[in-house]
C-alpha positions in Angstrom: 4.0 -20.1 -8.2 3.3 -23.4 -7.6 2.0 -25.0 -4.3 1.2 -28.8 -4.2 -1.6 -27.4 -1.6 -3.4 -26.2 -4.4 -3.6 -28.3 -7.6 -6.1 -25.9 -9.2 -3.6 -23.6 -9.2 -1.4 -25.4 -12.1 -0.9 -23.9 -15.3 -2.8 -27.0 -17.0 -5.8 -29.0 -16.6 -8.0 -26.1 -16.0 -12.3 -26.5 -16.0 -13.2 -24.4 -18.7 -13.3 -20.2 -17.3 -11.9 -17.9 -19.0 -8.3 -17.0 -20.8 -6.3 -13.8 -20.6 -5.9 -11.7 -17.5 -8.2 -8.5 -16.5 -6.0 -5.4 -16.6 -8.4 -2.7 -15.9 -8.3 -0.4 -13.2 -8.9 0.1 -9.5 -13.4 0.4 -7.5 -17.1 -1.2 -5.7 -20.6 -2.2 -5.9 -21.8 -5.7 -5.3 -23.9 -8.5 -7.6 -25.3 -11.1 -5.5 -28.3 -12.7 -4.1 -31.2 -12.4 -1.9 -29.7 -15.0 -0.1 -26.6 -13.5 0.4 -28.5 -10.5 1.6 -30.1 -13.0 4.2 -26.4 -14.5 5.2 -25.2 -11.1 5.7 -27.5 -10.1 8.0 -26.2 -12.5 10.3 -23.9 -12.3 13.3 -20.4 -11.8 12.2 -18.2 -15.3 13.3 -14.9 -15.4 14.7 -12.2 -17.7 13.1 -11.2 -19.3 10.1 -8.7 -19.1 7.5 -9.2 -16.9 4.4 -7.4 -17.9 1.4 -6.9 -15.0 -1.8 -5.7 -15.3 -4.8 -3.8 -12.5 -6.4 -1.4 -12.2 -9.4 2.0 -12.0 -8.1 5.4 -10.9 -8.7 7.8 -14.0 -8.6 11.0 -15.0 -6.9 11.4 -11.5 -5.9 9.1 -10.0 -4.2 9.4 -8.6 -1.2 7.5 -7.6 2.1 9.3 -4.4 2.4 5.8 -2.0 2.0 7.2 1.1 0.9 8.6 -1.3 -2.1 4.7 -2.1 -3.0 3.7 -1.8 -6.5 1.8 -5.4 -7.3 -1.6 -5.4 -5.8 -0.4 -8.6 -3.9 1.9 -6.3 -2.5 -0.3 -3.9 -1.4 -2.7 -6.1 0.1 0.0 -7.6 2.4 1.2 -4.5 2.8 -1.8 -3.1 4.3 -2.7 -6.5 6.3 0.8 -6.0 8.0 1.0 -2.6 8.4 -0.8 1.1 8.2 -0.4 4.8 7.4 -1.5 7.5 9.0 -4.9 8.2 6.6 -5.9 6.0 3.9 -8.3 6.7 0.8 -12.3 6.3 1.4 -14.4 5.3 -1.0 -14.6 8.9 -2.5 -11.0 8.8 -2.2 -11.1 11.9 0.3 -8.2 11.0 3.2 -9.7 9.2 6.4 -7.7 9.1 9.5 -5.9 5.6 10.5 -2.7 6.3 12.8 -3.4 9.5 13.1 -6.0 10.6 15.3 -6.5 14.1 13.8 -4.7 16.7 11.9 -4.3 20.7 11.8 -3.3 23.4 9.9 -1.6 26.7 10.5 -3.6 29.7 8.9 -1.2 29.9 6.3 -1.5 25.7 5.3 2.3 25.5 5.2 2.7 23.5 9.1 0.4 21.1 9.7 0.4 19.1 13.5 -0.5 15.6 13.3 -1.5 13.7 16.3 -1.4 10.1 16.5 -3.6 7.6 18.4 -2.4 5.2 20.9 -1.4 2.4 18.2 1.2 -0.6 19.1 2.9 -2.8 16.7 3.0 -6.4 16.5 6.0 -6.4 19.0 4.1 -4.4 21.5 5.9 -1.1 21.5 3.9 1.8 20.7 3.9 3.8 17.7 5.9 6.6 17.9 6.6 10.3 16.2 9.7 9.0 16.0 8.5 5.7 14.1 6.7 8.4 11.4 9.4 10.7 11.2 11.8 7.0 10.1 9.4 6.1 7.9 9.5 9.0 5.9 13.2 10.0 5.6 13.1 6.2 4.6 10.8 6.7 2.0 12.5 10.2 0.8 16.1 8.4 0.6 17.3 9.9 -2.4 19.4 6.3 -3.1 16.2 4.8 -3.0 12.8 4.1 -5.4 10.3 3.9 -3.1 6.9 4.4 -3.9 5.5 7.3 -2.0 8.7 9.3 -2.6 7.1 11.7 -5.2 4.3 12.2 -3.1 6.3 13.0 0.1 8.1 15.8 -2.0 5.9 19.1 -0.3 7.2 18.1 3.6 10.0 19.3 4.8 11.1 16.6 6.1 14.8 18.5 7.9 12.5 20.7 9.3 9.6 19.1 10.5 9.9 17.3 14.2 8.6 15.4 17.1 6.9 18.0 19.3 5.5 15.2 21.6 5.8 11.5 22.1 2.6 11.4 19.7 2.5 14.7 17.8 4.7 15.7 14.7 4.9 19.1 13.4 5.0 18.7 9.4 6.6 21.4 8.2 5.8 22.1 3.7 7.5 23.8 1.3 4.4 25.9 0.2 1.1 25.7 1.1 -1.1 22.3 1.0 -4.4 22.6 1.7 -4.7 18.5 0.8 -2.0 17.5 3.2 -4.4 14.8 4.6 -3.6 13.0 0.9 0.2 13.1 1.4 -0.5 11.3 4.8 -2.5 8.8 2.6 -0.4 8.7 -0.3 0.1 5.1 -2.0 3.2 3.5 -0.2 3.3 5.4 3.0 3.5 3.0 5.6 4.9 3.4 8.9 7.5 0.9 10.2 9.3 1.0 13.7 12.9 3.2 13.8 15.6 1.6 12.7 13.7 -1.1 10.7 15.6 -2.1 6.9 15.0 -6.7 7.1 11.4 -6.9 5.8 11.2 -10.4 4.9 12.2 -12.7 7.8 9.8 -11.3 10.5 8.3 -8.0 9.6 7.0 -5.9 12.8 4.0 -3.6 11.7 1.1 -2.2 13.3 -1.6 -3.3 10.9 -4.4 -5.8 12.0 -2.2 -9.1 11.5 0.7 -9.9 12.4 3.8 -12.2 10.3 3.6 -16.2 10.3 5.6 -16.9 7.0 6.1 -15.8 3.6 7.2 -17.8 0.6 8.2 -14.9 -2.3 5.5 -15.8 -5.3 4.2 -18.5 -4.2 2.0 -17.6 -0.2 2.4 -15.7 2.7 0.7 -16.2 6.1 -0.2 -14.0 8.6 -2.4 -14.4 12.0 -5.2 -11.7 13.8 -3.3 -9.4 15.6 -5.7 -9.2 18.7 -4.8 -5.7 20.2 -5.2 -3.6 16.9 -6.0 -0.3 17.5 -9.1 -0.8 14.8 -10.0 -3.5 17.1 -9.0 -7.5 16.2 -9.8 -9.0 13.1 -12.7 -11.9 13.0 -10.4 -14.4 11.1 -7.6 -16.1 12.6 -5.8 -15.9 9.7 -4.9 -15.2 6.5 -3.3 -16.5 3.5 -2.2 -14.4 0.5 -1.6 -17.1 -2.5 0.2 -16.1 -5.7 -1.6 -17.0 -9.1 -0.8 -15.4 -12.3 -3.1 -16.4 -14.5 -7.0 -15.6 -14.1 -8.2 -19.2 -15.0 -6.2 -20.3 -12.2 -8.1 -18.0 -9.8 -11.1 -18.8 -11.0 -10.5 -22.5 -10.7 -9.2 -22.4 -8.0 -12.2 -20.3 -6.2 -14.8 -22.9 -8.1 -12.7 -25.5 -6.5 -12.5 -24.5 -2.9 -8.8 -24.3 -2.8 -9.1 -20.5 -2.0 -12.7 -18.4 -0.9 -11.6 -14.6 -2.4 -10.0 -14.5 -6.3 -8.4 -10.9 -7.2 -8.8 -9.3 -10.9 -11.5 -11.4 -12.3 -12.0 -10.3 -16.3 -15.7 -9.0 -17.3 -16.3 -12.0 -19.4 -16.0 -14.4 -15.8 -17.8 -12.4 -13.9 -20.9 -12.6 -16.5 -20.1 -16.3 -16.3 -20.8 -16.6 -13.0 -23.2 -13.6 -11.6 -25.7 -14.6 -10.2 -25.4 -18.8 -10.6 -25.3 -19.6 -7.4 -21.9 -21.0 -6.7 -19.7 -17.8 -6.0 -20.2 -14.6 -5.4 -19.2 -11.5 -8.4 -18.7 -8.4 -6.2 -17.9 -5.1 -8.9 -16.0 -2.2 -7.3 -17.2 0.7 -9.0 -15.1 3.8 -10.8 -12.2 2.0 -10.1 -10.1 2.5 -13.5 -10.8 5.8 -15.8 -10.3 4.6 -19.8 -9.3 7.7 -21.9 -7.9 8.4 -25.2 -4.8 11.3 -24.8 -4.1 14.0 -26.9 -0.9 16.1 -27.2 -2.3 19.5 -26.5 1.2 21.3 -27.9 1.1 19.6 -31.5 -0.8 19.2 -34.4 -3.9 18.5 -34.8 -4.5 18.7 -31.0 -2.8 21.9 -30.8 -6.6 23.4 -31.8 -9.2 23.1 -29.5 -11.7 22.9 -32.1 -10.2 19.4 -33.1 -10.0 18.3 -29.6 -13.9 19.3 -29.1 -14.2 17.9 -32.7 -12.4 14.0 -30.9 -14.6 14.3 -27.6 -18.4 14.7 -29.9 -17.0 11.8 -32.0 -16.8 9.4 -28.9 -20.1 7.0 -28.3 -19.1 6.4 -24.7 -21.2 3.4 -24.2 -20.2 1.5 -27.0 -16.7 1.8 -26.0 -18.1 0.7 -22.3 -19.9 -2.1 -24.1 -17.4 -3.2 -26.3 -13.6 -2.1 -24.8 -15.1 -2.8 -21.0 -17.5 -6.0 -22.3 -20.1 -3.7 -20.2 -18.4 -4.0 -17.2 -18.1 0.3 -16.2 -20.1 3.8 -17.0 -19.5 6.2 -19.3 -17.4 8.9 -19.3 -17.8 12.2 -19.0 -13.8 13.7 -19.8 -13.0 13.9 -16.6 -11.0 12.1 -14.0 -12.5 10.9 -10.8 -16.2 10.2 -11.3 -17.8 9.8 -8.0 -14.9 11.3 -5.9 -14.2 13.7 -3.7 -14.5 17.4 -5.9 -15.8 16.2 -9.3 -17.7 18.4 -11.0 -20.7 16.2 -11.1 -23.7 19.2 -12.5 -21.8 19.5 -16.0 -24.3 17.8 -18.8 -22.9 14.2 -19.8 -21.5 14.7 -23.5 -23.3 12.8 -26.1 -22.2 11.8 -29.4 -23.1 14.7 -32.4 -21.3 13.6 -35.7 -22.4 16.7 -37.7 -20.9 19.3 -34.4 -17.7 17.2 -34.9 -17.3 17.4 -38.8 -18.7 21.3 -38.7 -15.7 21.7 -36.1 -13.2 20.2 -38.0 -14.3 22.4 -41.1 -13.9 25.1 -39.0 -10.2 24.2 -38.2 -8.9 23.4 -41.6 -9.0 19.8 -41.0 -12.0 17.8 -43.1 -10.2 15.2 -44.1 -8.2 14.6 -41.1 -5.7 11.4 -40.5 -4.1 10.6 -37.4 -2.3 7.8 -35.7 -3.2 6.2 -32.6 -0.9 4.6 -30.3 -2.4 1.1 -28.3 -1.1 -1.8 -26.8 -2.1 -5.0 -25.4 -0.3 -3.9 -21.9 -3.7 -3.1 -20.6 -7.2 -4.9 -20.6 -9.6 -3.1 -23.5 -6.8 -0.9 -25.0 -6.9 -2.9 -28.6 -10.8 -3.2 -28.5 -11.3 0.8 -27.5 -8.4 1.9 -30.4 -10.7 -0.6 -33.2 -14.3 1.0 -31.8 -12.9 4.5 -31.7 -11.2 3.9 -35.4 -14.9 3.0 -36.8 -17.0 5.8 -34.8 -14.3 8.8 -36.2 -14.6 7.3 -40.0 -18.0 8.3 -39.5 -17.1 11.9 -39.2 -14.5 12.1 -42.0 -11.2 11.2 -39.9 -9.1 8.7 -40.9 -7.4 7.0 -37.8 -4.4 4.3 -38.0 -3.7 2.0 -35.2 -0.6 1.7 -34.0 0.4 -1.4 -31.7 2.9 -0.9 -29.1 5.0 -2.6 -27.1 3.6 -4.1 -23.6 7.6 -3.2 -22.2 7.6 0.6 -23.1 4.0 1.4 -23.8 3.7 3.6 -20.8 7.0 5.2 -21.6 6.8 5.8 -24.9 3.2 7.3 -25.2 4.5 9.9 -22.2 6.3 12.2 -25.1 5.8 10.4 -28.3 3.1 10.6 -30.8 -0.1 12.3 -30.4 -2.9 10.6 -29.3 -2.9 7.3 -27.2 -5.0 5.0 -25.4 -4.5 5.7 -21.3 -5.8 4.4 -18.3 -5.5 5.4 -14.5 -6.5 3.9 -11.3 -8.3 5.8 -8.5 -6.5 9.0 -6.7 -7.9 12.0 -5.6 -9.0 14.1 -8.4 -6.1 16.6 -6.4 -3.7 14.1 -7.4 -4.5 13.8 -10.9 -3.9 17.2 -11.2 -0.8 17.7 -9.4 0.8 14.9 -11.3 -0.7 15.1 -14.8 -2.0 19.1 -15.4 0.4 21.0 -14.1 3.2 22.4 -16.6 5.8 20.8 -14.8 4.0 17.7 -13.7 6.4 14.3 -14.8 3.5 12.6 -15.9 1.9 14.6 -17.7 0.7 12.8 -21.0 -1.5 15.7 -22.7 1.1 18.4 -22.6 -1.1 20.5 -21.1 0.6 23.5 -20.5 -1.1 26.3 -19.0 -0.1 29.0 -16.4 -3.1 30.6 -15.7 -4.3 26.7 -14.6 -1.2 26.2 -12.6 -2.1 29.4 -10.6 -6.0 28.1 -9.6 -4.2 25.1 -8.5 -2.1 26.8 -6.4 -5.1 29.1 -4.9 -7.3 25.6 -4.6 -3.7 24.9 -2.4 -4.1 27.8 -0.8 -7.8 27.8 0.2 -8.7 26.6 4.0 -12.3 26.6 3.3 -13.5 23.4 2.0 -16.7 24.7 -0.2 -14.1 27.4 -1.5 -11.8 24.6 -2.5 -14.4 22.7 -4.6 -15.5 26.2 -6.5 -11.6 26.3 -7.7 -11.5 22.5 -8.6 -14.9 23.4 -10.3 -13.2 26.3 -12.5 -10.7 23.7 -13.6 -12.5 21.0 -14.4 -14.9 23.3 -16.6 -11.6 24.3 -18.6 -11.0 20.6 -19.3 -14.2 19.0 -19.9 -14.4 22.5 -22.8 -10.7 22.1 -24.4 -8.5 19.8 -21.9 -6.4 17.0 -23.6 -8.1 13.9 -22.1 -11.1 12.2 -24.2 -12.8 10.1 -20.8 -15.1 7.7 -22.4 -15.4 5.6 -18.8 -14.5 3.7 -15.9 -14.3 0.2 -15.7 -15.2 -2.2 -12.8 -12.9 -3.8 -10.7 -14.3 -7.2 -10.5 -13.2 -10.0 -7.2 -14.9 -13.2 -6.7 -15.6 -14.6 -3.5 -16.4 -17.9 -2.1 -20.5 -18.2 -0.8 -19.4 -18.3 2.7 -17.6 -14.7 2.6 -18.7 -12.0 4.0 -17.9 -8.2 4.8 -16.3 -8.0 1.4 -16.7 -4.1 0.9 -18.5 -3.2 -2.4 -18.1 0.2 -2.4 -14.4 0.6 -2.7 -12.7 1.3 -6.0 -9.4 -0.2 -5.9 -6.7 1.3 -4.4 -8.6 2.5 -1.0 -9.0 1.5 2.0 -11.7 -0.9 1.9 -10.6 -2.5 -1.4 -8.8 -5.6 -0.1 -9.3 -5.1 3.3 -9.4 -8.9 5.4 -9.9 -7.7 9.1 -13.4 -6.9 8.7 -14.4 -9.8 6.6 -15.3 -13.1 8.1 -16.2 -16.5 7.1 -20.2 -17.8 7.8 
């Protein structure tokens, strides 16, 4: 982790920042200056080296992309190579190496049409390089990433019908393909490729120099990018677990962009002058989960009862140290489909205890389950603890362990602190909603629900499709299993002299640590 390039990158000896690292979740809007606003009006440069600072993954990690689960990873990843649509900042899928896309009338083939892309070896990218990277990721030997998400293609019967065109065939109809082709992890490689880590050929916008597994990797503008060439010459991803050694290392010039910066940092430095605080917006939902198939959550009167008990902002200010919004109990605020007209829910005490008089259950106790596995959990479980006194319900918190947190809430107990970084709201659903979704922490079990996702599925029309996400996301925000109190900032810092940093890019798309279109002034 070490790198005698970059003293302020030691474990000891740091200037005084902050302690503990900032586990939130994944978004974008910008602090700053009027004179930043000045320097960014200027001419983008050519040239330079940018140096960024993420938390890493050791001795093993690993170029391999469809192996990316760090942030590091994905941000070399997505330096090195592409996909064929990647999230926008609404997380709807925008085209990359795929020039357009179309449907059969029944949603179940889809042709896909790539645009004239190379890769760093000069050979151009190929149905054949797509179809690879696929089978690759769908390997049944293998854990890859995007292999869940690749399960609706049928990927025996789908084909090269051109040099440039596929023809996906699906197992049923998928009106939100677009996302599959977008999906976390689903990078395309050349044919034939398996060695990752000695001189990885992609067809992202640079191209390999070197790579040092958790400690730096290099790589150089690839000038004929099909996005056009970067405006740096170079880049240089440098591994550094600990926050006070990003930030110290940013207020020391060793590197000009620090990844995962923790609220308390950011109000450190906003606004002072000698870096720059840029907050990706929406980035990570904070929830509290309850089991919808046992008691007391089994009764939608106590679940109603749990959402009026919530004071969103205090959680936000407290939990989140201010850095997010509020809540409104649903996923994906700001994204593609969210049912944006329904009134935001408010705190009412007296509803909550006349609810859970109603359901037998005045004097209610329950046990949450929290951990210190992610930023805000232990803060949100003591907040939310104190506000549900107030209404009669006893709550004990329950620590966790970091290892098998995640595990061990999935079937266990019955309510739970949770956290999710951005997808489509689709996605959420698919994985978490449907009755036989694998992730599906609530239990939320409902056929009738299953069936308007499958009509949203089958539904060309786009304004049609919204009406039926609408539908569903009515049912939840009125009985679903998922208490959304907010959405926390994704925070970065940036040296003065960066610039075309996106701001409005919750982590995990696109835009969120993207280097070809930044440049040094």
């Amino acid at each position: 982790m070490y790198d005698e390039r970059f003293p302020a990158l030691r474990r000891r000896g740091f200037l005084a920042a902050t302690s503990g690292a900032a586990a939130l979740a994944l978004v974008g809007c910008g602090g700053g200056t009027d004179d930043r606003a000045a320097r960014a009006s200027g001419t983008p440069k050519r040239g330079g080296r940018l140096r960024a600072a993420f938390a890493g993954g050791g001795a093993s990690e690993t170029l391999d992309p469809h192996l990316a689960n760090l942030f590091a990873d994905v941000a070399r990843a997505k330096a090195l190579f592409d996909k064929l649509a990647d999230y926008g900042a609404d997380l709807s899928a925008q085209p990359r190496l795929a020039e357009k896309w179309e449907p059969n009338k029944t949603l179940d083939r889809w042709q896909v049409t790539l645009r004239q892309a190379t890769f760093h070896d000069g050979k151009p990218v190929t149905a054949a390089d797509v179809l690879y990277s696929y089978r690759r990721i769908a390997d049944p030997e293998q854990a890859f990433r995007a292999k869940a998400s690749l399960e609706p293609i049928d990927l025996d019967a789908s084909r090269a019908t051109g040099e440039r065109s596929i023809e996906f065939v699906l197992k049923r109809p998928t009106a939100e393909f677009p996302n599959i082709l977008a999906a976390f992890g689903a990078y395309i490689v050349p044919g034939k490729a398996t060695e990752f880590d000695r001189n990885p050929i992609g067809s992202g916008p640079f191209r390999f120099v070197s790579f040092a597994p958790g400690r730096s990797a290099v790589f150089r503008r690839y000038d004929d990018h099909w996005d056009g060439a970067p405006l740096l010459d170079e880049i240089e991803f440098v591994v550094a677990n600990e926050e006070s050694a990003r930030v110290n290392a940013l207020l020391g010039g060793q590197v000009e962009y620090a990844h995962e910066l923790n609220p308390t940092t950011a109000r450190a430095h906003e606004g002072k002058g000698q870096i720059e605080i840029v907050r990706l917006r929406n980035s990570a939902m904070q929830a509290f989960c309850m089991k919808t198939d046992r008691a007391p959550f089994d009764d939608k009167r106590v679940r109603e009862a749990f959402f009026l008990i919530a004071d969103r902002q205090e959680l936000v200010d407290g939990a989140l140290s201010g850095a997010g919004v509020v809540g409104n109990d649903l996923f994906g605020k700001g994204y593609e489909y969210y049912a944006a007209g329904l009134p935001q829910r408010e705190q009412d005490l007296d509803r909550a205890r006349a609810l859970l008089k109603q359901a037998g259950a005045e004097k209610l106790k329950v046990t949450l389950d929290t951990s210190a596995v992610a930023a805000g959990f232990t803060e949100a479980a003591g907040i939310f603890r104190d506000q549900a006194a107030k209404a009669g319900v006893t709550i004990d918190v329950r620590m966790g362990s970091k290892d098998s947190y995640w595990s061990d809430i999935l079937d266990g107990g019955t309510l739970c602190c949770y956290r999710s970084g951005a997808m489509p709201i689709e996605a959420h659903i698919s994985q978490r909603l449907l009755t036989d979704s694998t992730t599906n922490a609530t239990k939320w079990h409902h056929k009738d629900f299953d069936a308007l996702y499958q009509q949203a599925q089958s539904t060309r029309d786009t304004t049609e499709r919204a009406a039926v996400y609408e539908r569903m996301q009515r049912r939840l925000y009125a009985e679903g299993g998922f208490l959304i109190w907010g959405f926390a900032d994704w925070i970065i810092g940036t040296a003065r002299t960066v610039q075309g940093v996106e701001t409005k890019a919750p982590a995990n798309t696109l835009d969120w640590a993207r280097f070809d279109k930044v440049w040094l002034a």
